[in-house]
C-alpha positions as CSV (number, residue, x, y, z in Angstrom):
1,X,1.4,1.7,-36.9
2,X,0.4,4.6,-34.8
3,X,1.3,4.1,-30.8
4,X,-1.9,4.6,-28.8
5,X,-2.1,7.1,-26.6
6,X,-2.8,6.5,-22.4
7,X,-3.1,8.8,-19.3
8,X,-2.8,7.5,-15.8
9,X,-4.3,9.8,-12.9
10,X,-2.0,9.9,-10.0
11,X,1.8,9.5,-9.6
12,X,1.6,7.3,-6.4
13,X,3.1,3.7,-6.4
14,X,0.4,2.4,-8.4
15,X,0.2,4.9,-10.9
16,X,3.8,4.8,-11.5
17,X,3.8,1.3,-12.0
18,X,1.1,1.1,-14.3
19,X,3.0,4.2,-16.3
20,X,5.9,1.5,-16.3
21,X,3.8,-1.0,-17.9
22,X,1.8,0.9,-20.6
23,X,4.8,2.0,-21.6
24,X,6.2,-2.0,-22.1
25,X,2.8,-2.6,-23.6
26,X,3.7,0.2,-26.3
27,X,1.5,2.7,-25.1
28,X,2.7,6.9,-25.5
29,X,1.6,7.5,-21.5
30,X,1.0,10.5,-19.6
31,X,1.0,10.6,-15.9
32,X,-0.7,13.5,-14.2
33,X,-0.6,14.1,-10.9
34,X,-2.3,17.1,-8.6
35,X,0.4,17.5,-6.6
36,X,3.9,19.6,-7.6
37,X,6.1,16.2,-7.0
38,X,5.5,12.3,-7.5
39,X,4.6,10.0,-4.7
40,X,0.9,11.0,-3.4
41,X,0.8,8.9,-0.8
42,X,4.4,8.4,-0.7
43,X,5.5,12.1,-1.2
44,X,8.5,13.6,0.6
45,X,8.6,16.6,2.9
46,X,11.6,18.1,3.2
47,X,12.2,20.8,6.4
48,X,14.6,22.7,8.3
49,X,17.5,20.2,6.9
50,X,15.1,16.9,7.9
51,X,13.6,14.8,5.1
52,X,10.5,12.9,5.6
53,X,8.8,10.3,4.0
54,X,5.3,11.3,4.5
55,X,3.8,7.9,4.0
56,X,4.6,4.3,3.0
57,X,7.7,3.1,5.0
58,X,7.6,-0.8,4.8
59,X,9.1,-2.1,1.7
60,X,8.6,-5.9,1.3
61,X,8.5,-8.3,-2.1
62,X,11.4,-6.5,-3.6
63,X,11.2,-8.8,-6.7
64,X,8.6,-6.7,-8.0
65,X,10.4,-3.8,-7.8
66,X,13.1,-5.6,-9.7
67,X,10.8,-6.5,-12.6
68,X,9.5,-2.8,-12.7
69,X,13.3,-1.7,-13.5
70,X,14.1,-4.6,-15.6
71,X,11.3,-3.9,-18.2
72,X,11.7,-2.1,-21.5
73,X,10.2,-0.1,-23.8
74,X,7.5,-2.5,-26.1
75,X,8.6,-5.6,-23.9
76,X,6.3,-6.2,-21.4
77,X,6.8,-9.0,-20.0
78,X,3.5,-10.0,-18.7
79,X,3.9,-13.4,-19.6
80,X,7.4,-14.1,-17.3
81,X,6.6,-16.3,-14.2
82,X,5.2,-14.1,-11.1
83,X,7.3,-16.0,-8.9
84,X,10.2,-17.4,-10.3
85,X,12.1,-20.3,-8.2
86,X,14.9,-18.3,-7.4
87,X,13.0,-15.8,-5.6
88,X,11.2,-18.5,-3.8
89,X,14.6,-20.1,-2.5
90,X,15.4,-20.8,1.0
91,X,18.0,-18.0,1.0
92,X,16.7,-15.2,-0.8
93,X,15.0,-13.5,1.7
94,X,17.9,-11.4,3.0
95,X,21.1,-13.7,1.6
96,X,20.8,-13.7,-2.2
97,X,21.3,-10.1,-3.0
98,X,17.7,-9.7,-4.2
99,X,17.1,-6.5,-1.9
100,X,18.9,-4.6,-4.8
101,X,18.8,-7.0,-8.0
102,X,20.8,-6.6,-10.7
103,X,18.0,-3.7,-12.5
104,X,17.0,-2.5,-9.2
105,X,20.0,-1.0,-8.1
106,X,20.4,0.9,-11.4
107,X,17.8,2.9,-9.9
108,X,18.2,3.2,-6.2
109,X,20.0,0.8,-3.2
110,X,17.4,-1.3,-1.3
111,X,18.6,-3.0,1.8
112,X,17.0,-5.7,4.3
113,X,16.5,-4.2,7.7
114,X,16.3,-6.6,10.9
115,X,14.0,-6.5,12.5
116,X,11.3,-6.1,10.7
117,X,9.3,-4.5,14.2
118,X,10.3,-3.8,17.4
119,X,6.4,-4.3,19.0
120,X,6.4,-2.8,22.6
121,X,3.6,-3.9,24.9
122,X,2.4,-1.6,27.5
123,X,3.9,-3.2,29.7
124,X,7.3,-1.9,28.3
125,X,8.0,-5.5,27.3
126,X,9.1,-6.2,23.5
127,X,9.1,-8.8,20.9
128,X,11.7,-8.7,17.9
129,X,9.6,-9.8,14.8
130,X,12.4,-11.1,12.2
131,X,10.9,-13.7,11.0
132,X,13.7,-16.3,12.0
133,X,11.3,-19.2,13.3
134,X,14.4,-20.5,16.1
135,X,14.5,-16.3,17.4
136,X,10.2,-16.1,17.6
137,X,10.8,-19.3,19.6
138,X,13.3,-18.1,22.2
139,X,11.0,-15.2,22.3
140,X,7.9,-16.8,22.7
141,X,9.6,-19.0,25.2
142,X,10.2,-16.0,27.3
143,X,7.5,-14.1,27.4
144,X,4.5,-16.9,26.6
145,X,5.7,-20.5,26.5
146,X,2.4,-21.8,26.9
147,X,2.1,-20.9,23.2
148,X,5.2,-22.4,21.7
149,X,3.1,-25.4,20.4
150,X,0.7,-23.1,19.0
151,X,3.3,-21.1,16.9
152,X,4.5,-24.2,15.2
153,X,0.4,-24.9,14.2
154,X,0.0,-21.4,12.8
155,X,3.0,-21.3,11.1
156,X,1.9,-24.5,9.5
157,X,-1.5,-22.5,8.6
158,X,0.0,-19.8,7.6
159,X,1.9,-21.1,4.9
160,X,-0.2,-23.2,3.3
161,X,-2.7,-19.7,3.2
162,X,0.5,-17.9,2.0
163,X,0.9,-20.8,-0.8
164,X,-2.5,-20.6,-1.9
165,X,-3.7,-16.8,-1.1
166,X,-0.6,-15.3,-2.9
167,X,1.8,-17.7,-4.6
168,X,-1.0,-19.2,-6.6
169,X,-3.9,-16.6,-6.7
170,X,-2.4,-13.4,-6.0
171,X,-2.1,-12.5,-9.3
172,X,-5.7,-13.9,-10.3
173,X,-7.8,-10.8,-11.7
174,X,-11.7,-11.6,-10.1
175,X,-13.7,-10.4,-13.2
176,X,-16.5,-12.4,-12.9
177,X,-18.0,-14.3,-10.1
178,X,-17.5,-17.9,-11.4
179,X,-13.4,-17.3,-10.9
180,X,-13.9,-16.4,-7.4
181,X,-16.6,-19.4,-6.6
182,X,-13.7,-21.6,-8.1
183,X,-11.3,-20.5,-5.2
184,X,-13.8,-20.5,-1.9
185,X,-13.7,-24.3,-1.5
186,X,-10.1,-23.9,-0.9
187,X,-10.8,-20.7,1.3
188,X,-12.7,-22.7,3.5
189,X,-10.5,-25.8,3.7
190,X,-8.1,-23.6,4.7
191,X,-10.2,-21.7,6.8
192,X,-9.1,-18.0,5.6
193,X,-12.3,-16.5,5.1
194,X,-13.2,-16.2,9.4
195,X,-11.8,-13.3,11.1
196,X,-8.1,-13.0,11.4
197,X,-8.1,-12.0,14.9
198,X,-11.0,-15.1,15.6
199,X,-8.2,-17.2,13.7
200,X,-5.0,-16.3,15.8
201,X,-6.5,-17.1,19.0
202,X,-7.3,-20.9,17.4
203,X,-3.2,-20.7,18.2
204,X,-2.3,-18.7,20.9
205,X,-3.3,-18.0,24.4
206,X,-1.4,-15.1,25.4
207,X,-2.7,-12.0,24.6
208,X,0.9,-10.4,23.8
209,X,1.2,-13.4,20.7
210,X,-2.1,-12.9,19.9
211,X,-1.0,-9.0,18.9
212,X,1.3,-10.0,17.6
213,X,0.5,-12.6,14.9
214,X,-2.6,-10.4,14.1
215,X,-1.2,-6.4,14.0
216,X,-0.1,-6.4,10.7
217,X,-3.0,-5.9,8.5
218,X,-3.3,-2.1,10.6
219,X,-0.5,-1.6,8.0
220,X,-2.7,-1.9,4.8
221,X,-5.8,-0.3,6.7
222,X,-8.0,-3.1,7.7
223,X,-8.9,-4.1,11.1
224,X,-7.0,-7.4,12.6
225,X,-10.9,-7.9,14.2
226,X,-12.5,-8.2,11.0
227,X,-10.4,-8.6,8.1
228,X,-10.5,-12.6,6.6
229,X,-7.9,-14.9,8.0
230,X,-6.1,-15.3,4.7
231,X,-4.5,-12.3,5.5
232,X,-2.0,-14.1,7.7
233,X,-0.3,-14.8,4.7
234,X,1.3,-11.0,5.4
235,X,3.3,-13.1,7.8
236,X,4.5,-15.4,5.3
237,X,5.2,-12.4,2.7
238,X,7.4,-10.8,5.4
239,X,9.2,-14.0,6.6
240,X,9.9,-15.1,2.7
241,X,11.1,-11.8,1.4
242,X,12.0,-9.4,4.8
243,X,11.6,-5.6,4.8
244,X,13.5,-3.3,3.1
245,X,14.3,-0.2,2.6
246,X,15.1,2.4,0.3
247,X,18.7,4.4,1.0
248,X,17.6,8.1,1.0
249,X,14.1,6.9,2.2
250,X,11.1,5.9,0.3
251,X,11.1,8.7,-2.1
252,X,14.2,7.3,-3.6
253,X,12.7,4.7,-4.8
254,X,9.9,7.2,-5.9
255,X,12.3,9.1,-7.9
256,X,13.8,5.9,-9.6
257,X,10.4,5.1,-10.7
258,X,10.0,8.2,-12.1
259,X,13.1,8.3,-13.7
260,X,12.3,4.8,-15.0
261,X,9.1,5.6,-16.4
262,X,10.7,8.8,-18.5
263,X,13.5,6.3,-19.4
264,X,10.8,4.9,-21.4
265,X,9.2,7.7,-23.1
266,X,7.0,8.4,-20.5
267,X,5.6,12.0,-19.7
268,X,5.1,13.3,-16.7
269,X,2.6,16.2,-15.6
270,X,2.2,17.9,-12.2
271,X,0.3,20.4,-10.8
272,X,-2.4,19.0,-12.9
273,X,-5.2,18.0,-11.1
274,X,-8.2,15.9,-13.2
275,X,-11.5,17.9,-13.4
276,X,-12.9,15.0,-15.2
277,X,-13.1,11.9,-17.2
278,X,-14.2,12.6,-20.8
279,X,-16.6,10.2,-21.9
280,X,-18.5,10.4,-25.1
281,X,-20.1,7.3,-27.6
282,X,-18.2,5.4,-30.3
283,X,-18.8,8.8,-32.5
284,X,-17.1,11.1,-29.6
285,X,-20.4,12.4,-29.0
286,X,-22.3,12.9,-25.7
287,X,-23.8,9.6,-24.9
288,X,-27.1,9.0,-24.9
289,X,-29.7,6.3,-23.5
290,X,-28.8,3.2,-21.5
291,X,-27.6,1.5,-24.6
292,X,-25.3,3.6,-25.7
293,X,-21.5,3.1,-25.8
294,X,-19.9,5.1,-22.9
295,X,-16.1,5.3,-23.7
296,X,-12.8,6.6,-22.3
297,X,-11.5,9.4,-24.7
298,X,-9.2,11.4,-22.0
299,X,-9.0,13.7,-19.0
300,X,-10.3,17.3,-18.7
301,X,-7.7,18.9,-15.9
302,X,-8.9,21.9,-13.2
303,X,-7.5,24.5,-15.7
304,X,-9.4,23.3,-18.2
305,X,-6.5,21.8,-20.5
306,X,-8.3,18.7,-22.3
307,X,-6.2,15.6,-22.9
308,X,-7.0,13.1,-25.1
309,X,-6.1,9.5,-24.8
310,X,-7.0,5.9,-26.1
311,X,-7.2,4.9,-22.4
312,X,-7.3,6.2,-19.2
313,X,-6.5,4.8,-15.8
314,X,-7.2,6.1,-12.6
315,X,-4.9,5.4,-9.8
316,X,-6.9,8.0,-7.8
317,X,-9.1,6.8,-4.7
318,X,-11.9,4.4,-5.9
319,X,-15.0,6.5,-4.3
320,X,-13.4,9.9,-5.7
321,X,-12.8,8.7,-9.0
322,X,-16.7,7.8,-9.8
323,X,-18.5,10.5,-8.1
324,X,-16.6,13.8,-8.4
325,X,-14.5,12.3,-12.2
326,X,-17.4,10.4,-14.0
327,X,-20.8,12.3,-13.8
328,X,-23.7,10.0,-12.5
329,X,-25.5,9.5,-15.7
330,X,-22.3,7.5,-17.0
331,X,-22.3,5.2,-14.2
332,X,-25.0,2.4,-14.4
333,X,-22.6,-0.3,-12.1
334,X,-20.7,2.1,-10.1
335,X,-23.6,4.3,-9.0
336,X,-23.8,7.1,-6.4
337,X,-25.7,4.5,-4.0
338,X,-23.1,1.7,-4.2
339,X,-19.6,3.9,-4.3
340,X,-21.3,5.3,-1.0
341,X,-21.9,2.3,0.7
342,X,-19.1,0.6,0.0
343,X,-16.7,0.9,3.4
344,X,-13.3,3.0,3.3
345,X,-10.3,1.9,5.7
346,X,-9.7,4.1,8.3
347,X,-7.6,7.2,8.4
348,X,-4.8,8.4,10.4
349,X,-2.8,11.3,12.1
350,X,1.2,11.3,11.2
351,X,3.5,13.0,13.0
352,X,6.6,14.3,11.9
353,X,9.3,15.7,14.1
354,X,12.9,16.1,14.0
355,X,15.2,16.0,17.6
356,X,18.4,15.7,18.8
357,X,20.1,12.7,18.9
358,X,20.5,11.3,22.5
359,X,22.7,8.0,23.1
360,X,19.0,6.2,24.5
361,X,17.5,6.7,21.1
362,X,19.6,3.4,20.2
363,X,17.2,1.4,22.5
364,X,14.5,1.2,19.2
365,X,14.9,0.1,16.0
366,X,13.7,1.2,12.2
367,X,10.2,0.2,13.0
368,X,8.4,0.4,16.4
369,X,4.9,-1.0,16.9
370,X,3.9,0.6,20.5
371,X,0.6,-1.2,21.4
372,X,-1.8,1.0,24.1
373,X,-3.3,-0.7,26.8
374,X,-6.4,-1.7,24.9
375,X,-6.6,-3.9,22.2
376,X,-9.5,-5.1,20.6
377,X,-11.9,-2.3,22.5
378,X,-8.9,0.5,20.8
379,X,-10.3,-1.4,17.0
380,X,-13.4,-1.1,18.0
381,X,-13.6,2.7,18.7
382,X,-11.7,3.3,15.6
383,X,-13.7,1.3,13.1
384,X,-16.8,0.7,14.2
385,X,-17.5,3.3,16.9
386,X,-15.6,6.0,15.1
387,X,-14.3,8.0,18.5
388,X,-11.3,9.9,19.1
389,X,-10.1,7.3,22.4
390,X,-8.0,8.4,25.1
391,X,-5.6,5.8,24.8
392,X,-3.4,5.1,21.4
393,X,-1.1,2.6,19.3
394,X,1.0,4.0,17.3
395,X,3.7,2.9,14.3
396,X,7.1,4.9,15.1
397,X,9.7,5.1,12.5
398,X,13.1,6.3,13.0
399,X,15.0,6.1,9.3
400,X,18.1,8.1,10.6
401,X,18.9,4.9,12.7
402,X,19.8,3.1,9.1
403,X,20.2,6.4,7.1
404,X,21.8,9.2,9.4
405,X,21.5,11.5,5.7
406,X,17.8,12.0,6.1
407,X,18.8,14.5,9.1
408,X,20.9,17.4,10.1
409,X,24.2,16.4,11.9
410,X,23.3,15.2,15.0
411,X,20.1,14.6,14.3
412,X,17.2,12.4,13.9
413,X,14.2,12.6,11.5
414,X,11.2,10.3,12.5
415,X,7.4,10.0,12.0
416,X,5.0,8.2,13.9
417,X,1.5,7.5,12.6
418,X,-1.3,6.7,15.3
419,X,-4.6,4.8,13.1
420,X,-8.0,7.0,13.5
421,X,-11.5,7.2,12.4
422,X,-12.0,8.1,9.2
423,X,-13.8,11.4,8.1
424,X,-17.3,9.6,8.6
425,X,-16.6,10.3,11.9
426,X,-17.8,13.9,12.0
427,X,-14.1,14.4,14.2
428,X,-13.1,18.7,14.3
429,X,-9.6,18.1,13.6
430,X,-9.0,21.7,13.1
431,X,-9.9,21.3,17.2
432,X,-8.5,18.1,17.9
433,X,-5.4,17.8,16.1
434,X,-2.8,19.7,17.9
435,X,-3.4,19.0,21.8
436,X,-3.0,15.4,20.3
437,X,-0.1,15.9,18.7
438,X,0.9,17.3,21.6
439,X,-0.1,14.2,23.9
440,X,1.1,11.4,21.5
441,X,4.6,13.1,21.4
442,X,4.7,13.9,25.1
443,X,3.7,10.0,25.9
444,X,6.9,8.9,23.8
445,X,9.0,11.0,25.8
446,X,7.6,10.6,29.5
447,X,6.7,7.0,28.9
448,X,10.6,6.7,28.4
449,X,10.9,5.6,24.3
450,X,12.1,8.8,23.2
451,X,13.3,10.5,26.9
452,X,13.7,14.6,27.1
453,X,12.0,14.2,23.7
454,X,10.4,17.6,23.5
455,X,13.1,19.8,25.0
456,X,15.4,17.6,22.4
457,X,12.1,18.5,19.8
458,X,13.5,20.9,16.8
459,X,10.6,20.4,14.3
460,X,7.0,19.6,14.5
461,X,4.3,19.1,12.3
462,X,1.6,16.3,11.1
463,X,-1.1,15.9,9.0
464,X,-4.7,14.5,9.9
465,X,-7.3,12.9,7.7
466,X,-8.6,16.0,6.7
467,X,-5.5,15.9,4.2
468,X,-6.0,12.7,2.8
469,X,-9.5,13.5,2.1
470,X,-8.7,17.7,0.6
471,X,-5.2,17.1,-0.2
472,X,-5.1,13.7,-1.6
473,X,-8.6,13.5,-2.8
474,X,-9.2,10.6,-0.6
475,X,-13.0,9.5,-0.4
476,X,-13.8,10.4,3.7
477,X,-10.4,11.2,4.5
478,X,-9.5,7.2,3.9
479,X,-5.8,5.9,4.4
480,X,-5.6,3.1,2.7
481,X,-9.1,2.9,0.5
482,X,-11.7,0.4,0.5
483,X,-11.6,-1.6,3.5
484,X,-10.5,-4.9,3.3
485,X,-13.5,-6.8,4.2
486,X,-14.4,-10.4,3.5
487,X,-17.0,-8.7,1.4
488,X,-15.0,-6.3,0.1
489,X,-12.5,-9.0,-1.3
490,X,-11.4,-10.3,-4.5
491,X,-15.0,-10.6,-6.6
492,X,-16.3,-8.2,-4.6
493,X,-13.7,-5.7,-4.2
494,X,-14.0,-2.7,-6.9
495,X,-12.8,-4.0,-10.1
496,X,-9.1,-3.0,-12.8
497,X,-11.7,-2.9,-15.7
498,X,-14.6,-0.1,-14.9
499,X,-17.8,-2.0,-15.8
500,X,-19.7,1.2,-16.7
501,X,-17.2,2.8,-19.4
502,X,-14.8,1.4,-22.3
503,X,-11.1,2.1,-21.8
504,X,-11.2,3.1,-18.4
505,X,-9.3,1.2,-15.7
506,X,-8.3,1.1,-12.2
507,X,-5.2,0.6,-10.3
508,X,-4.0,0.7,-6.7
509,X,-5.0,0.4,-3.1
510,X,-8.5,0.7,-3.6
511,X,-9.2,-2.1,-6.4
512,X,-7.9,-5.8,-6.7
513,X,-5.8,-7.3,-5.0
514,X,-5.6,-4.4,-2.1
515,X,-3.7,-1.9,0.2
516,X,-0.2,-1.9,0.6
517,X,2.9,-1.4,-1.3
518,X,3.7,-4.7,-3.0
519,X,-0.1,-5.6,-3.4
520,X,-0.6,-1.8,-5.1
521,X,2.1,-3.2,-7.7
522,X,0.8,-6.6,-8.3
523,X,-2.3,-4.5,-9.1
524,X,-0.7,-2.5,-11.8
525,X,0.3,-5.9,-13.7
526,X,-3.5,-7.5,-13.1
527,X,-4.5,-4.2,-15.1
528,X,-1.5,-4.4,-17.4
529,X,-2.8,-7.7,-18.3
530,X,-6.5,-6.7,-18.7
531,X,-5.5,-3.9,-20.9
532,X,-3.3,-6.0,-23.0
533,X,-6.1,-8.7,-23.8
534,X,-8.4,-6.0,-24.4
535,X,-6.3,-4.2,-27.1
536,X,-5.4,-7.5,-28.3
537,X,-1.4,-7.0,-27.9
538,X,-0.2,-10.3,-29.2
539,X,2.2,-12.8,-27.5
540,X,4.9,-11.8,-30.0
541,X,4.5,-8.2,-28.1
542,X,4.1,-9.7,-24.4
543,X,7.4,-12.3,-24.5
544,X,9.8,-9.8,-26.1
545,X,11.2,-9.2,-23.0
546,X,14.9,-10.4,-23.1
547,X,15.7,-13.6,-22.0
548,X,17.2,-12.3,-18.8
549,X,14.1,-11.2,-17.6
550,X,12.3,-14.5,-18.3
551,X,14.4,-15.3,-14.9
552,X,13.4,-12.1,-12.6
């Protein structure tokens, strides 16, 4: 029988991923990407000897990874446990050697890094988040004991959102609104659907803990203020599995992606940005009246090259693929009025700069959280005020403390990524951006993190959401995509399966489940799935994985 034909838009982590999986599902795919290397959010820069990962950093759940490698061509798999036992043990967090499983390090070398953050207060006090309940104590017992009783509740609540939220529903695809009015009781028991922020102060006092125990959805582009409690299960994710990261930087794993998907019989295409979805009726002709059929049938690219395909799958931003991809007259569900409204994450400015090494640098670790003076009033002027503030938090990674390869001799190659308004905004970044630079670097070096840092400075330069939204076609200049809102959440969040046109799906940060690396993955299986009950791909096709993999 003839193998179907599928295209996937994008070559970031979701697009890869789902290139993976077509491919297991015994589909001939194409990934094309606009860019001239894989990655999009995730692509590398590479200057004056320094290598930079311009974009995702934190590498957590490394089991999916390992079933991404482990798949093969026709075998997909999807029917394999999404969270075996072993990977649920007590010990497999950091212990078991599932950093770099047995596919996984085929491919590239994934190691646990402790700790996960080093999260400095303005005070130039620090907590050590590692996730070792017996080390938060000690800390919490220095710098807030009045809260050690309120750790032990929220760690209790926590987990049992953790259990529920993404051992048991993670993987559920919300099609239809009777599967998500099945899971809200339980969302309400556990009281996951109020404000995270609202939530962590139900446990602690002190308004360092409280930062603490609610910073971490910043990392998938929501707002700690508003974003639904269940995403304290992030807590749990990172405590069960640990960060990781990729030897050579993120882009290693990148390339092994790559090189898995070609492995497979995958193609890949760059420098080939979509101009648009083809659509036509069951006949391949223009569609037209409400009731017609509106079908996938390929991608038209910017030089006019047409594609054709039995699928396609967009792992471009949600918001860019319907309005400037599909025209309007296709879309019935997804119209101009509803893409529009629907709220995009905020953006952000990222810095990278290489320097000299100095013996202080050893003071911070992999990943630095510096929190600014303000808080909540800091959330509020970048999500809902949309203002440039004077004051700043900002993630700071330093690689070349784990990896010294990613830098000249001597040498250290860091970014550091401060959260902003989005392009809604009306921000002049052309104005704006490099006095800021300029002051977010300077505060590293005079507030004594990175000290002489810019006579030490030997390369400079950043990018602002005016590249996410022309560079990476990024509705608004949007980090992350939608924004994870209660209301923007699993029914209600954009869905894998377009409901205006046949053989088109979704994938990544911007549909279900969400933003952030191992969520972006999880999506690319959801949609595997979808596709594979819509093309009707037997179970003799879905479980001829090998036995191994039944285990991974």
């Amino acid at each position: 029988m003839e193998r179907k034909r599928a295209i996937v838009i994008g070559a970031g982590f979701g697009g890869l991923a789902m290139g993976i999986r077509l491919q297991s599902l015994g589909f001939d795919t194409t990934i094309v990407e606009k860019l001239d290397g894989p990655g999009g959010r995730a692509y590398v820069r590479r200057v004056d000897g320094f290598t930079f990962d311009m974009g995702p950093t934190v590498i957590t759940v490394p089991h999916f990874i390992e079933e991404l490698f482990a798949l093969e061509r026709d075998a997909a798999n999807l029917a394999a446990p999404d969270f075996p036992p072993e990977v649920l043990a007590p010990g497999a967090r950091v212990t078991s050697g599932i950093s770099s499983g047995p596919a996984t390090s085929k491919y590239v070398t994934l190691i646990p890094i402790l700790p996960f953050y080093r999260i400095y207060f303005d005070d130039g006090t620090f907590f050590d988040y590692d996730g070792d309940p017996e080390h938060t104590r000690e800390q919490i017992r220095a710098l807030a004991p009045e809260d050690l009783e309120g750790y032990e509740r929220f760690h209790a609540a926590a987990e049992a959102i953790f259990k529920r939220g993404f051992l048991e529903l993670g993987y559920t695809y919300f099609g239809d609104i009777i599967t998500m009015l099945r899971v809200v009781p339980d969302l309400l028991r556990l009281d996951a659907v109020r404000p995270l922020f609202s939530f962590v102060k139900r446990y602690f006092r002190n308004p360092k803990m409280q930062q603490v125990f609610s910073f971490e959805p910043l990392l998938i582009g929501g707002n700690p203020l508003q974003v639904p409690a269940i995403y304290a299960m992030i807590h749990f994710v990172e405590k069960t599995w640990g960060i990781h990261f990729a030897l050579g930087g993120t882009g290693a794993l990148v390339r092994g992606l790559v090189r898995k998907f070609e492995e497979l019989g995958g193609v890949m295409r760059y420098n080939s940005e979509v101009r648009r979805i083809i659509v036509t009726d069951e006949h391949g002709r223009e569609p037209r009246g409400l009731r017609a059929r509106r079908i996938a049938r390929g991608v038209e690219l910017v030089d006019g090259t047409r594609l054709e395909a039995d699928l396609v799958v967009s792992n471009g931003d949600y918001a860019m693929t319907y309005l400037h991809l599909i025209d309007r007259k296709h879309r019935r569900i997804n119209n101009d009025l509803r893409v529009r409204l629907a709220r995009q994450s905020m953006s952000l400015v990222v810095i990278y700069f290489g320097f000299r090494a100095d013996p202080r640098d050893a003071q911070l670790r992999h990943h630095n959280i510096i929190l600014g003076p303000r808080y909540e009033g800091l959330l509020e002027d970048i999500f809902n005020r949309k203002v440039l503030a004077d004051d700043f938090s900002q993630y700071l990674h330093i690689p070349t403390l784990t990896d010294p390869s990613l830098a000249p001799p001597g040498h250290h190659a860091a970014y550091t990524l401060v959260p902003v308004p989005n392009n809604s905004s009306g921000l002049n970044w052309a104005q704006l951006a490099e006095p800021f630079v300029d002051k977010v670097l300077r505060f590293l070096d005079e507030r004594g993190y990175l000290p002489g840092l810019m006579e030490r400075l030997v390369h400079k330069s950043y990018i602002t959401p005016d590249y996410f939204e022309w560079t990476l076609n990024s509705w608004l200049g949007n980090g992350f995509g939608v924004e994870p809102l209660l209301i923007q959440s699993a029914y209600f969040r954009p869905h894998n399966r377009s409901e205006d046109i046949e053989r088109l799906y979704l994938v990544g940060a911007s549909v279900q489940p969400g933003g952030g690396t191992p969520s972006v993955m999880m999506s690319a299986k959801m949609t595997a799935r979808v596709i594979a009950k819509d093309y009707g791909i037997p179970d003799s096709i879905v479980r001829r994985a090998p036995e191994s993999l039944q285990t991974v």
